[in-house]
C-alpha positions as CSV (number, residue, x, y, z in Angstrom):
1,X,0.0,0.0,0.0
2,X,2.9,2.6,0.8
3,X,4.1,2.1,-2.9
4,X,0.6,2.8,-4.5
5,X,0.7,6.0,-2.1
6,X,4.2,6.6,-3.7
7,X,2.9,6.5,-6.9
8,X,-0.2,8.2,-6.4
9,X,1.9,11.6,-5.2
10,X,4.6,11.6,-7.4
11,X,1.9,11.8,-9.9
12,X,-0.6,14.1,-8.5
13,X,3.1,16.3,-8.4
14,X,3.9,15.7,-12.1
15,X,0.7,16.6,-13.2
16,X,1.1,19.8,-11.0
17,X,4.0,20.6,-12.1
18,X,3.0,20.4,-16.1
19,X,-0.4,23.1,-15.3
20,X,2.5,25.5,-14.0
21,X,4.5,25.2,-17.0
22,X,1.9,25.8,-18.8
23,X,0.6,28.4,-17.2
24,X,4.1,29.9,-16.8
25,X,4.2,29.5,-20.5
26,X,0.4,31.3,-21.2
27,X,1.6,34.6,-19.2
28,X,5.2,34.6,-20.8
29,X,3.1,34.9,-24.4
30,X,1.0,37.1,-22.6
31,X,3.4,39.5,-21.3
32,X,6.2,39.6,-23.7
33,X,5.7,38.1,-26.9
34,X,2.3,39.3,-28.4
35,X,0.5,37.8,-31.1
36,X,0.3,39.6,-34.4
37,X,-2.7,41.3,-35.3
38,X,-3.5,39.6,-38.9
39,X,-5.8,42.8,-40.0
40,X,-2.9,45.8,-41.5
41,X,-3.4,49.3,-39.7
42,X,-5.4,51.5,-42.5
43,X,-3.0,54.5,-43.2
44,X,-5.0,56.3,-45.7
45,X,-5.7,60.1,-45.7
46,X,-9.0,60.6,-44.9
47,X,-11.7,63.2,-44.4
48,X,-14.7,63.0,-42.2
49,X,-15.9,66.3,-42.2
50,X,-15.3,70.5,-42.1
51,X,-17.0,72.6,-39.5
52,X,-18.2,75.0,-42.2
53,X,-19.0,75.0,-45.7
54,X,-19.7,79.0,-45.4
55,X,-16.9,80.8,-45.1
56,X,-15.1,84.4,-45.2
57,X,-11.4,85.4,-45.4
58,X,-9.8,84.9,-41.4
59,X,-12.4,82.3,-40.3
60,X,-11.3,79.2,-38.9
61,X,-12.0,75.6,-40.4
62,X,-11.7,72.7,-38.7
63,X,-11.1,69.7,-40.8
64,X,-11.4,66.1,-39.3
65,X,-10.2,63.1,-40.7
66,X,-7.5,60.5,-40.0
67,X,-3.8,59.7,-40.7
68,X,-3.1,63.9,-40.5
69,X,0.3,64.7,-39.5
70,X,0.6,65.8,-36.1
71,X,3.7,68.1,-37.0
72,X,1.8,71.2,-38.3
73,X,5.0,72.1,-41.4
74,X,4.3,68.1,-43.0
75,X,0.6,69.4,-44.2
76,X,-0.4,71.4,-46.5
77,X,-4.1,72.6,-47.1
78,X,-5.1,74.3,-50.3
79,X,-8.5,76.5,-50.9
80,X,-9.3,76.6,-54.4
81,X,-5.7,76.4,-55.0
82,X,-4.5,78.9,-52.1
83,X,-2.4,78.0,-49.4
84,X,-3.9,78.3,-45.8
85,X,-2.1,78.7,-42.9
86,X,-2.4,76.0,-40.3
87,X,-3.1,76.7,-36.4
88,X,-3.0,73.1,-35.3
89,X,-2.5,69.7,-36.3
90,X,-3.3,66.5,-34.6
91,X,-3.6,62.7,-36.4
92,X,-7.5,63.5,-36.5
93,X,-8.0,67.0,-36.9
94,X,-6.7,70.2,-38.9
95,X,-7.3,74.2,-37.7
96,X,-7.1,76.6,-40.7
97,X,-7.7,80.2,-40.9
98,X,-9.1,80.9,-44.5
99,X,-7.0,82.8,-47.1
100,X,-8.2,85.3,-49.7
101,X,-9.7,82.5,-52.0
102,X,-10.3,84.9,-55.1
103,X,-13.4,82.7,-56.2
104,X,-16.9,81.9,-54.8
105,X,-16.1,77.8,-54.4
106,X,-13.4,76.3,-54.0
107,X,-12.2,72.7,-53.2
108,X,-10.4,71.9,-50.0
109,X,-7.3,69.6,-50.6
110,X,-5.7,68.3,-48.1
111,X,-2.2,66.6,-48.7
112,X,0.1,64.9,-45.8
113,X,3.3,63.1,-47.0
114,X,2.6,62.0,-50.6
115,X,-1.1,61.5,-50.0
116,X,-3.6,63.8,-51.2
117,X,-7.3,63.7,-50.2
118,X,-10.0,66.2,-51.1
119,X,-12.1,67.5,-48.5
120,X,-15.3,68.4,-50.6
121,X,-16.0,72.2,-51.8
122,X,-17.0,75.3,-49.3
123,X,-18.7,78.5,-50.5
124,X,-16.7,81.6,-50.0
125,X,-18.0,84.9,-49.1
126,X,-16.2,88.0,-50.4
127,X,-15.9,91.0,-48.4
128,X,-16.5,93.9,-50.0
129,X,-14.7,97.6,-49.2
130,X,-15.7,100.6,-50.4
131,X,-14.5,103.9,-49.9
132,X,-15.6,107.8,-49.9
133,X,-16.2,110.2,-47.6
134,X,-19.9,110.8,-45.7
135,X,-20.7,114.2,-44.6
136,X,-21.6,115.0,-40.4
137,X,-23.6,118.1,-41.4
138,X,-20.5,120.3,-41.6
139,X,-18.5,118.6,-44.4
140,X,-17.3,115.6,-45.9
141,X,-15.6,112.7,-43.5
142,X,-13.0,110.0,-44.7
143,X,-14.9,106.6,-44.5
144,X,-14.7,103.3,-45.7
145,X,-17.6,100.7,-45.3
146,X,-16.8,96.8,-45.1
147,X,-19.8,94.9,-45.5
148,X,-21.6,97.7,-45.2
149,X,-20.1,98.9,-41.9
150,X,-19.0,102.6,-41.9
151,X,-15.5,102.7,-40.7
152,X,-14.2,106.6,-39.9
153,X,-10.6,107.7,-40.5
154,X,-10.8,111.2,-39.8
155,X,-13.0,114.0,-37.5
156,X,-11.7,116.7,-40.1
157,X,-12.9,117.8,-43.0
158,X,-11.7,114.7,-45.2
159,X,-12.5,112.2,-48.3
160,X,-11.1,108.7,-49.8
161,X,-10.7,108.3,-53.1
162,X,-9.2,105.0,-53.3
163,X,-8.9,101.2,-51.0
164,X,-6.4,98.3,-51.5
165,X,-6.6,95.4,-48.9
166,X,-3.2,93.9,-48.6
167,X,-3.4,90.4,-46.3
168,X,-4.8,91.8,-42.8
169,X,-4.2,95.1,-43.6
170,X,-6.6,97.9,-45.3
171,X,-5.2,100.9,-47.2
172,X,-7.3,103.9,-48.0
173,X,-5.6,107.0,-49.8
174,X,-7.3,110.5,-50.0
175,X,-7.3,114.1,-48.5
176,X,-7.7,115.6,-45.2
177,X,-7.5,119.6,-43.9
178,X,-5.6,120.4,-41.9
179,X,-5.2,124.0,-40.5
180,X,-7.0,125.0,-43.4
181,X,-4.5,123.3,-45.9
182,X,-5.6,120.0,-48.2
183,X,-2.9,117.6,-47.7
184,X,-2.4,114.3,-49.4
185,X,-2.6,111.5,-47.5
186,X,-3.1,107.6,-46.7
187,X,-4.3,106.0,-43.7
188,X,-3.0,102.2,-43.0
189,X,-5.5,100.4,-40.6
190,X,-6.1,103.9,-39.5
191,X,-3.3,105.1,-39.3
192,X,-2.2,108.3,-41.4
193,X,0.7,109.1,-43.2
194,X,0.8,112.5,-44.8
195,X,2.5,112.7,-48.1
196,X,2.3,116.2,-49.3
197,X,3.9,119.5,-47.9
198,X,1.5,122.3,-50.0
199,X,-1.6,121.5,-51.1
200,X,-2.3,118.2,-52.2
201,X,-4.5,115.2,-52.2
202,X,-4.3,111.1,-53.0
203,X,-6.0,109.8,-55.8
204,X,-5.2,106.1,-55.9
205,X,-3.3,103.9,-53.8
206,X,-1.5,100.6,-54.1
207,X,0.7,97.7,-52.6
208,X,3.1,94.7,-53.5
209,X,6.3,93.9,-52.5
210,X,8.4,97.0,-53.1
211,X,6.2,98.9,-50.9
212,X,3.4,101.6,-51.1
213,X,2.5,103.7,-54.3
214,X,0.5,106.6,-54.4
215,X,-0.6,109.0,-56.9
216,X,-2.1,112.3,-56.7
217,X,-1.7,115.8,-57.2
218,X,0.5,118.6,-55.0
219,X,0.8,122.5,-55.3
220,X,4.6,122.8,-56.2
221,X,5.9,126.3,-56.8
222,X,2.9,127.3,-58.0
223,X,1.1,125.1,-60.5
224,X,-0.8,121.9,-59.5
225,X,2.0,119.0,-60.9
226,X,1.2,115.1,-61.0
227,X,2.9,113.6,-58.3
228,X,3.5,110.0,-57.3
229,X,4.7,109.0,-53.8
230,X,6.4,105.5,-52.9
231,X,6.8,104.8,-49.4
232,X,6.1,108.8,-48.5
233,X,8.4,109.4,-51.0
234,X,7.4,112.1,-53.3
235,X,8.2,112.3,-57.4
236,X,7.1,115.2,-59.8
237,X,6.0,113.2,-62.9
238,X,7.6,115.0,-66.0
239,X,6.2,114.1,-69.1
240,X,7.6,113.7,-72.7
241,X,5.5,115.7,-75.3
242,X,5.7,115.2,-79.1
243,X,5.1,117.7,-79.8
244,X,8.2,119.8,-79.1
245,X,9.9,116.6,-78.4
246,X,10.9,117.6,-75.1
247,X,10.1,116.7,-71.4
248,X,7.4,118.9,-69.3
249,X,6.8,119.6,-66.2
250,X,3.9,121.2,-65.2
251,X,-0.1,121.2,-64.7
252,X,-1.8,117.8,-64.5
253,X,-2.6,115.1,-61.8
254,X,-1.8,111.6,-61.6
255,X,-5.3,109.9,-61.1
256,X,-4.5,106.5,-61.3
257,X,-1.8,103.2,-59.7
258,X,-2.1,99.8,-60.5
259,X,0.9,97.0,-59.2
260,X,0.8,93.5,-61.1
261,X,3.4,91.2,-59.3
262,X,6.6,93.9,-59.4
263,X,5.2,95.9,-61.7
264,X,4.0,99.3,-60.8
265,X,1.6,101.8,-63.8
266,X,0.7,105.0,-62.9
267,X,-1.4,107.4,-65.1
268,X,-2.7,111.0,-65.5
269,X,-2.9,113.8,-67.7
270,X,-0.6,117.1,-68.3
271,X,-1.0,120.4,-69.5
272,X,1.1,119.8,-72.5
273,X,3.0,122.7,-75.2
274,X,-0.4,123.8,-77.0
275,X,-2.4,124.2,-73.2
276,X,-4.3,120.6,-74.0
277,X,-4.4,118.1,-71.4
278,X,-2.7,114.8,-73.0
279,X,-3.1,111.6,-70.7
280,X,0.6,109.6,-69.9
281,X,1.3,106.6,-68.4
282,X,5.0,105.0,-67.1
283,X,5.7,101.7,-65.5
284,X,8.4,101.3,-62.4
285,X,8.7,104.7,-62.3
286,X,10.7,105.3,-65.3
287,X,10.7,108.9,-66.2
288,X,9.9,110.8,-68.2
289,X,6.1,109.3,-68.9
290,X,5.5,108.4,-72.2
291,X,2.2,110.5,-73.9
292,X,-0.7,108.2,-74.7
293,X,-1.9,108.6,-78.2
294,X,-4.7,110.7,-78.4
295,X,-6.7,112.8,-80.9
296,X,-5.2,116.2,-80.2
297,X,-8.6,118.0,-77.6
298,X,-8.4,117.7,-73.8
299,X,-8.1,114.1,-72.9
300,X,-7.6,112.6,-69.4
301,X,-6.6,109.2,-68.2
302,X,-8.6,108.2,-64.8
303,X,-7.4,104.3,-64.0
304,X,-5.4,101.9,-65.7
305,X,-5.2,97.5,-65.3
306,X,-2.2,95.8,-66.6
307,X,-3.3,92.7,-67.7
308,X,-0.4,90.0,-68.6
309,X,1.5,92.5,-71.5
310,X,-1.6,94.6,-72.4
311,X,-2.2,97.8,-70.2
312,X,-5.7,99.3,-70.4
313,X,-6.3,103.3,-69.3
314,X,-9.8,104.5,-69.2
315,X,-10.7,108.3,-69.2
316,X,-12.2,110.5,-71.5
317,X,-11.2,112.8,-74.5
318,X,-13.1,115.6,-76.6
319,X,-15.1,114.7,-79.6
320,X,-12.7,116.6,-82.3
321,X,-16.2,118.1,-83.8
322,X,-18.4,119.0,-80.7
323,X,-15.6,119.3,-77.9
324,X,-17.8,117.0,-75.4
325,X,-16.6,114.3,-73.3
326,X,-15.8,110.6,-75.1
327,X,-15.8,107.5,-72.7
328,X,-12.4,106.3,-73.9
329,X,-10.7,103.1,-73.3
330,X,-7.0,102.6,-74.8
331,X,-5.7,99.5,-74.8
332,X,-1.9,99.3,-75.4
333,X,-2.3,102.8,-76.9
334,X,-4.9,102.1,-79.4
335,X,-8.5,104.4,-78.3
336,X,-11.8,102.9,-78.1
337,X,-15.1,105.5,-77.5
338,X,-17.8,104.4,-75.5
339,X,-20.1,107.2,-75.9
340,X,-20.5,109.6,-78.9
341,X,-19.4,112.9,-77.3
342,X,-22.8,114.9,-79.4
343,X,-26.1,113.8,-77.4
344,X,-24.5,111.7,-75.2
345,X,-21.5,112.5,-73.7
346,X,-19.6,110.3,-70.8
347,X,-16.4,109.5,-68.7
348,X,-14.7,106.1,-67.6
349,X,-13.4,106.2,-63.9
350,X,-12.4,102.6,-63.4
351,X,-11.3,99.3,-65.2
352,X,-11.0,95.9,-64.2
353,X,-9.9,92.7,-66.6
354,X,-10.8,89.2,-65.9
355,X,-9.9,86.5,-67.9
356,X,-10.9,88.1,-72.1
357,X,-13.6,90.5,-70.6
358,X,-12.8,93.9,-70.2
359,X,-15.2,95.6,-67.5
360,X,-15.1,99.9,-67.3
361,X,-17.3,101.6,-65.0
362,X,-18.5,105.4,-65.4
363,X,-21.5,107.9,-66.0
364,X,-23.4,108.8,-69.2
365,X,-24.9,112.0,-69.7
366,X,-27.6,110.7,-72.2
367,X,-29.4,114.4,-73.1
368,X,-26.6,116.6,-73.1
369,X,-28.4,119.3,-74.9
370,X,-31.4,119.1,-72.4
371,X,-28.9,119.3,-69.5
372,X,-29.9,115.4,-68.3
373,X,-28.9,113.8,-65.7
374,X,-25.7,111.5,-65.4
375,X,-26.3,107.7,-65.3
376,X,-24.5,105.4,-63.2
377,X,-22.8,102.7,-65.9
378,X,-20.7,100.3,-66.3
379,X,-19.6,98.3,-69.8
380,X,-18.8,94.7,-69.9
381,X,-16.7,94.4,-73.5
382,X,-18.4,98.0,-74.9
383,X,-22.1,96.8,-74.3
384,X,-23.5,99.2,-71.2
385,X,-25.5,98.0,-68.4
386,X,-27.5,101.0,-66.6
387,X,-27.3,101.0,-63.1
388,X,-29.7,103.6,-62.2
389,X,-32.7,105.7,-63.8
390,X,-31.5,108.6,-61.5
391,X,-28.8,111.2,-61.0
392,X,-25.9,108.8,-60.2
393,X,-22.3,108.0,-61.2
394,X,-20.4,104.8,-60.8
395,X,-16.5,105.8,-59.6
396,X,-15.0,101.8,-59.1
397,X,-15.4,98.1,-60.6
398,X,-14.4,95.0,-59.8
399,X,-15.4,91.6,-60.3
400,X,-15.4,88.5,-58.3
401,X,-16.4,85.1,-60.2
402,X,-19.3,85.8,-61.8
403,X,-20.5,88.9,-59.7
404,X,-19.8,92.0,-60.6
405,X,-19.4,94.9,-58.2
406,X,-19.8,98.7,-58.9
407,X,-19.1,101.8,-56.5
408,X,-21.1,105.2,-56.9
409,X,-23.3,107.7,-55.9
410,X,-27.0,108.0,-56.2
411,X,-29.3,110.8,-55.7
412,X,-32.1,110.3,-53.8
413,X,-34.0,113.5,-54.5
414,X,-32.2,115.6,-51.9
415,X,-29.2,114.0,-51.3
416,X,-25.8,111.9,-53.0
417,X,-26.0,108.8,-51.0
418,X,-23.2,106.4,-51.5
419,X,-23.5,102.9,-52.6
420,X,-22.7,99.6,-54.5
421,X,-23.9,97.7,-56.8
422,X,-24.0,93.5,-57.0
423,X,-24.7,92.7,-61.0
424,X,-26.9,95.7,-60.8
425,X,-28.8,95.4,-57.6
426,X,-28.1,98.0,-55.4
427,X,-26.9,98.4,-52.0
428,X,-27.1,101.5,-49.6
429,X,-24.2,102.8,-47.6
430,X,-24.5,106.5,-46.5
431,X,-26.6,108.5,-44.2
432,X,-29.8,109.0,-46.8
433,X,-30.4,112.5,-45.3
434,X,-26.7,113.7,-45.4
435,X,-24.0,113.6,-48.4
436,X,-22.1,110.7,-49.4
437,X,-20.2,109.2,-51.5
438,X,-18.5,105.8,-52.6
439,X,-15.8,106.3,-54.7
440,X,-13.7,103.0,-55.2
441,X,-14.5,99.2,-54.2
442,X,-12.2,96.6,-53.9
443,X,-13.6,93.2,-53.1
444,X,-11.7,89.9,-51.1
């Protein structure tokens, strides 16, 4: 009996000992050597959803998703093509702050490492600037409206006559008295710079890399000479004329700037050899400005667009038979009249070029004779669209996508009331029982 007990407990002890090797064995697996997963980790770039589909330039967009880099620099998110700037980045989710799109939709692309995913198409909503001056009941106050908003850059007796928007930052150049003087000036984000020294004013305004450009007029031992300012720094514009082939320096006004990329235009008009105002343009500041070909009466250049190689200037020049103001477009040189200059007379304040269409906004005087009113008007390749049926004048253009935006004046029977217009519908700015006026529009 004490050998079957024997046998009995060594192998009760055996069997013991095997479960604990096993079990030794399980927790080893357990602990140190996992098992595989058979199904491979998904590393696609992926999109779930954006926070908005509505958006305006400096709003933020949050873009979920999956397999995002979490180091901000290693993605890159495109609107429509632009680049926006990235707040955050974690593996699920993207912060953006929306560029200047330049287009009513655009598609969101997303790309991380050498994946790109779309993220589905947003609607963009431009703002729109316009500036002018609205009067306080004891004269005229430099203001700009965004979105309709009044925005006030002066408590003296000041106007704008043109708005650029650079990034964050919003340029308006005009006039404003001081101590009974008219100087030229230009107010960044509210904040004034005054350019002229005798009596002067700022008649267009624009940025890019070389800085800021500015052309107007200043009172400069005596006569009223075209000046153009860059960075505060002030040129007198001397002009070559044919017809003495020589330079001049004199009477005139430069009314309009215009930067593409490095390029810089500038236009006016001079009093040339024979008393006539000619207009002139020059690019980068080369002097002396060259004369625009024109047909020998008063002509004036207002704005000018330089569109890849071809440079547009819009103004106005005297019918040769009745002496009456011409709508005139030049392109590279060569004039185009809008208007007859005998019944109908008119002037071109503003152009704008998109894509093959060439957009000029103005006033018409359609019964000259009868001492008519002037029509808010803008052309879209020659063909005029009417803006208004009452005393009005349309002083800026630009066009957004499809939408085309106009800046003016209207008269509402007692007062000039400034305003836009959206592909003709109009929208109301100024006080309606005080002067106003809008006199340029840019749009973002």
């Amino acid at each position: 009996m004490k050998t079957i007990k024997y046998n009995i407990l060594t192998a009760a002890t055996g069997i013991t000992f095997v479960l604990f090797m096993l079990a030794l064995s399980s927790c080893k697996k357990g602990i140190g050597m996992p098992e595989n997963d058979p199904t491979p980790q998904d590393t696609t770039l992926k999109v779930s959803s954006l926070s908005n589909t509505t958006l305006r330039y400096g709003d933020t967009l949050i873009i979920k998703g999956s397999n995002f880099s979490a180091t901000a620099i290693s993605n890159t998110v495109t609107i429509d093509g632009v680049v926006a700037t990235l707040q955050s980045a974690i593996a699920t989710e993207l912060k953006v702050i929306v560029p200047a799109v330049g287009a009513v939709n655009g598609e969101v692309k997303i790309k991380t490492g050498n994946q790109t995913v779309s993220g589905g198409n947003i609607t963009y909503v431009p703002d729109v600037f316009v500036a002018g001056s609205q009067d306080n009941g004891a004269g005229p106050l430099a203001t700009y409206w965004k979105n309709s908003i009044a925005v006030k850059l002066s408590t003296e007796e000041s106007a704008l006559s043109s708005i650029f928007i650079n990034g964050n930052d919003v340029y308006a150049a005009g006039w404003e008295r001081t101590n009974n003087l008219q100087l030229a000036n230009y107010w960044k984000n509210g904040t004034k710079t005054t350019l002229g020294t005798g009596a002067s004013a700022a008649n267009s305004i624009s940025v890019n890399g070389k800085g800021v450009h500015v052309g107007g007029w200043e009172l400069v031992n005596g006569p009223d000479v075209p000046r153009y300012w860059k960075n505060g720094t002030g040129t007198t514009i001397n002009v070559f004329d044919p017809i003495i082939s020589n330079t001049v320096t004199g009477n005139g006004s430069c009314n309009g700037v215009y930067t593409s990329g490095n390029n810089v235009c500038a236009v006016g008009s001079y009093r040339n050899s024979q008393g006539r105002f000619s207009p002139w343009e020059f690019t980068n500041g080369v002097l002396p400005a060259n004369t625009i070909p024109n047909n020998d009466k008063h002509c004036f250049a207002n704005a000018v667009f330089l569109s890849g190689s071809d440079l547009y200037v819009v103004g106005y020049q005297q019918s040769p038979t009745t002496a009456l103001p011409m709508a005139t477009i030049w392109k590279n040189g060569t004039a185009a009249t809008l208007t007859a200059g005998t019944v109908s007379v008119g002037v071109l304040n503003a152009v704008f070029v998109a894509g093959n269409d060439v957009y000029v906004a103005g006033y018409e005087q359609e019964d000259y004779y009868h001492v008519g009113p002037t029509f808010a008007k803008y052309w879209k390749n020659g063909v005029a669209v009417k803006l208004s049926t009452t005393s009005s004048s349309a002083t800026g253009i630009a066009v957004f996508g499809n939408d085309v935006y106009v800046s003016g004046w209207e008269n509402n029977g007692s007062y000039n009331v400034a305003k836009y217009w959206k592909n003709g519908v109009p929208v109301n700015l100024g006080n309606a029982v005080l002067n106003s006026s809008g006199n340029a529009i840019v749009v973002r």
